[in-house]
SEKOL-84096 format. One record per residue (C-alpha): y, z, x; residue in three letters. Coordinates in steps of 0.02 Angstrom, whole numbers, padded with zeros to 5 digits, always signed. Each point is the difference from the previous one (the first is absolute). Layout:
<atoms>
YZXala ...
</atoms>
This chain:
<atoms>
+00579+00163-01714unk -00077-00172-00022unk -00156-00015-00074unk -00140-00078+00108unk -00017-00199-00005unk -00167-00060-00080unk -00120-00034+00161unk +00098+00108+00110unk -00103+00086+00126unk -00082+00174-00037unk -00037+00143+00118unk -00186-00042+00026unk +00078-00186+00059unk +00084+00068+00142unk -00075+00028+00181unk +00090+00174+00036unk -00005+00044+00187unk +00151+00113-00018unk -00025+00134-00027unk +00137+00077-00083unk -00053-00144-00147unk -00173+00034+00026unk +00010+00198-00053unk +00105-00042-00166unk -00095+00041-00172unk -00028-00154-00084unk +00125+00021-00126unk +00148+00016+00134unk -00079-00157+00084unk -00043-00087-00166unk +00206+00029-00027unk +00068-00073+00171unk -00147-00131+00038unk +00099-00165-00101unk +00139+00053+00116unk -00088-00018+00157unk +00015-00177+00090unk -00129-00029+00135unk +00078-00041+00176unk -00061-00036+00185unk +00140+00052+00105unk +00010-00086+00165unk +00045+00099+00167unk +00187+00030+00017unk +00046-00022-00184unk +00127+00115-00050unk -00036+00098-00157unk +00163+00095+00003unk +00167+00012+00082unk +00139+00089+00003unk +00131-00135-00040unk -00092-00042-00144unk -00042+00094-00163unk -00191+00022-00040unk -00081-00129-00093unk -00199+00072-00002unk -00093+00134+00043unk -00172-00038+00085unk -00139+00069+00006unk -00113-00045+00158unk -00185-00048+00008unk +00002-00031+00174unk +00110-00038+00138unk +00140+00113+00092unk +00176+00015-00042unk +00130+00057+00123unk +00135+00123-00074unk +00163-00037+00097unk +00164+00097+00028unk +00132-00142+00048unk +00135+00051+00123unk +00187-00032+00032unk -00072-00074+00157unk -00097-00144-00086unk -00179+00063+00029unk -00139+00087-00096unk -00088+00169+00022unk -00142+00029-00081unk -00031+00140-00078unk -00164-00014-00121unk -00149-00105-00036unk -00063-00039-00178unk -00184-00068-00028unk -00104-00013-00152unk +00013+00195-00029unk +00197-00033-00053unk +00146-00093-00079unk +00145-00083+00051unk +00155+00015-00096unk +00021+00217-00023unk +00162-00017-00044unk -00038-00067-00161unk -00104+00158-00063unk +00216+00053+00018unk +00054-00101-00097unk +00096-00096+00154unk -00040-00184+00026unk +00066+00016+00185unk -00096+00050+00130unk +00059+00097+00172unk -00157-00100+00093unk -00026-00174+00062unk -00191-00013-00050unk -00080-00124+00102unk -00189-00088-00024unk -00081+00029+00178unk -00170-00016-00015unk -00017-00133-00155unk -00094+00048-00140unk -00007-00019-00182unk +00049+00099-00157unk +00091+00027-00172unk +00183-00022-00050unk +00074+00053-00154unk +00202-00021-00044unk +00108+00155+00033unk +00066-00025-00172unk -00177+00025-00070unk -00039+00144+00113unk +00131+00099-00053unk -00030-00018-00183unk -00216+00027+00042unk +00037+00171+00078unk +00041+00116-00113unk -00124-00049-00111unk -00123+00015+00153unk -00015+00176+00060unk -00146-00020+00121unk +00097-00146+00085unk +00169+00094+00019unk -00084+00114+00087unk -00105-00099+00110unk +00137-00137+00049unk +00115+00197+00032unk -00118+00058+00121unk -00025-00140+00083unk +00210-00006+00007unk -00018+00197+00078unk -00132-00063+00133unk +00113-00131+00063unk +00140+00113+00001unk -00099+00112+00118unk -00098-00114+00095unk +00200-00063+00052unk +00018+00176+00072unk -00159+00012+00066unk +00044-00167+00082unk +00178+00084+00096unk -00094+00151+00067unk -00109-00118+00077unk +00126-00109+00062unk +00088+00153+00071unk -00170+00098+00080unk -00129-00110+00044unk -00007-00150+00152unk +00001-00177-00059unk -00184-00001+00046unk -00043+00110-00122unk +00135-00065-00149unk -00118-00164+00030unk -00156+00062-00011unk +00077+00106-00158unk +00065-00154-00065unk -00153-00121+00021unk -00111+00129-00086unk +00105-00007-00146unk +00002-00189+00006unk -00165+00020-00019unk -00037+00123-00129unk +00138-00104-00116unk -00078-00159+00043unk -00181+00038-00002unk -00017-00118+00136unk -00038+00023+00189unk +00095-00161+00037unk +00150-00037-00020unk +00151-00117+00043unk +00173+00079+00091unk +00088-00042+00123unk +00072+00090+00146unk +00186-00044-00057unk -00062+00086-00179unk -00059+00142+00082unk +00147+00023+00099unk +00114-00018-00128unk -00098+00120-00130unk -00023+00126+00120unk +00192+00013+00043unk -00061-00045+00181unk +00066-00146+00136unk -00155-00124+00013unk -00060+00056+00177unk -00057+00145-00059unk -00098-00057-00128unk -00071-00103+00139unk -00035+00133+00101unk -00083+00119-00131unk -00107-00127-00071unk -00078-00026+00171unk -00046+00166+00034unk -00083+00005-00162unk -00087-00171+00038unk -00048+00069+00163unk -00099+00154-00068unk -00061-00126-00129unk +00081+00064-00156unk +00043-00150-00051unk -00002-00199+00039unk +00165-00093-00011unk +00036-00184+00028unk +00137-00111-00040unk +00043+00102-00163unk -00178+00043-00062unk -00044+00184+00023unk -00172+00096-00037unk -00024+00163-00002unk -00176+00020+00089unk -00016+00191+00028unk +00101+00082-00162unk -00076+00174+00056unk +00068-00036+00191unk +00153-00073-00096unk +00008+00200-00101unk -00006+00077+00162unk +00140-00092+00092unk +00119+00041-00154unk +00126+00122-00024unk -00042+00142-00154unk +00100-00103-00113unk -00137-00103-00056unk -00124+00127-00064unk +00166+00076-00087unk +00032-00160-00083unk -00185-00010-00031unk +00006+00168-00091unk +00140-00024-00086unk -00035-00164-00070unk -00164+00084-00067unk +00065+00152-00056unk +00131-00071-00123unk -00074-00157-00063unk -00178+00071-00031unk +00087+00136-00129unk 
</atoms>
């Protein structure tokens, strides 16, 4: 392992938002911090794709990133949403530089980088981190099958409303910038229906959309008009990363 560079930065240098970095003991971050590389990440960059092996991991301190199943068919599904609580790249904690996910800046946002090379050679030296980048890995897993048993159950009203609340919570915004298209295509759905479902919730005044920009302006309304998926997701999202 290299030895850190005179003047590289230390741990009490950094501005940690995530919060997977945030909860490290210092010695685990005082071991990965000369690795880390500062980025701002602009909406639509893509941080990972299939076709291509894994470069870097990230590790978010804020913005939204859209996990992505491609399909034979040419389009994307989504099926999870990493914020500032997570880390893109799980295959690496593997040991495989490929990843199964197209993973997709949405909301833009800033945060680390480090090389997969150096990641791989940090972890087993860095127990606390293993663990918290294989949780995180677990809660995507199941936030992906949360995400088909609401795709199968629940109305497209309430996959939106779902959806927008987790936009939110990842984001830690109540404004945000998507488009109909986007929506249509994440939630597996033709555009008209997006259409209609985002006017019903404008009309009990849920939300306000225009030309792309959405705000959520009644989250507890927003709750009520969703499907039980989100308070699972909310539970489970709390229940393993808060061990």
């Amino acid at each position: 392992m290299a030895e850190k560079e005179r003047g590289a930065p230390q741990s009490g240098d950094l501005v940690l938002s995530n919060e997977i970095l945030a909860r490290l003991p210092v010695a685990e971050l005082d071991q990965i911090v000369v690795y880390l590389e500062h980025q701002h990440i602009p909406r639509h960059t893509v941080l990972c794709d299939p076709e291509k092996p894994i470069r870097y991991g990230y590790f978010l301190n804020s913005g939204m990133v859209s996990c992505l199943i491609p399909t034979s068919a040419g389009r994307n599904v989504e099926v999870a949403l990493v914020g500032k609580g997570g880390f893109i790249g799980n295959s690496l904690l593997f040991g495989v530089n490929r990843s199964l996910l197209r993973m997709v800046m949405q909301v833009p946002g800033d945060g680390y980088r480090i090389k997969s090379d150096d990641l791989q050679r940090l972890l087993p030296t860095a127990p606390h981190l293993f663990r918290s980048v294989g949780r995180h890995a677990l809660l995507q897993g199941m936030q992906a099958a949360q995400t088909a048993a609401c795709n199968r159950l629940h109305n497209l009203e309430q996959r939106l409303a779902r959806w927008l609340l987790m936009t939110q919570d990842r984001a830690h915004a109540d404004n945000f910038h998507v488009t109909q298209e986007f929506l249509a295509l994440m939630l597996g759905v033709r555009r008209v229906g997006v259409t209609k479902a985002a006017s019903s919730l404008q009309k009990r005044r849920l939300i306000h959309y225009s030309r792309g920009d959405m705000t959520v302006t009644d989250r507890r309304g927003l709750k009520a008009a969703s499907c039980g998926c989100y308070k699972a997701d909310r539970e489970l999202y709390d229940r393993i990363l808060s061990q």
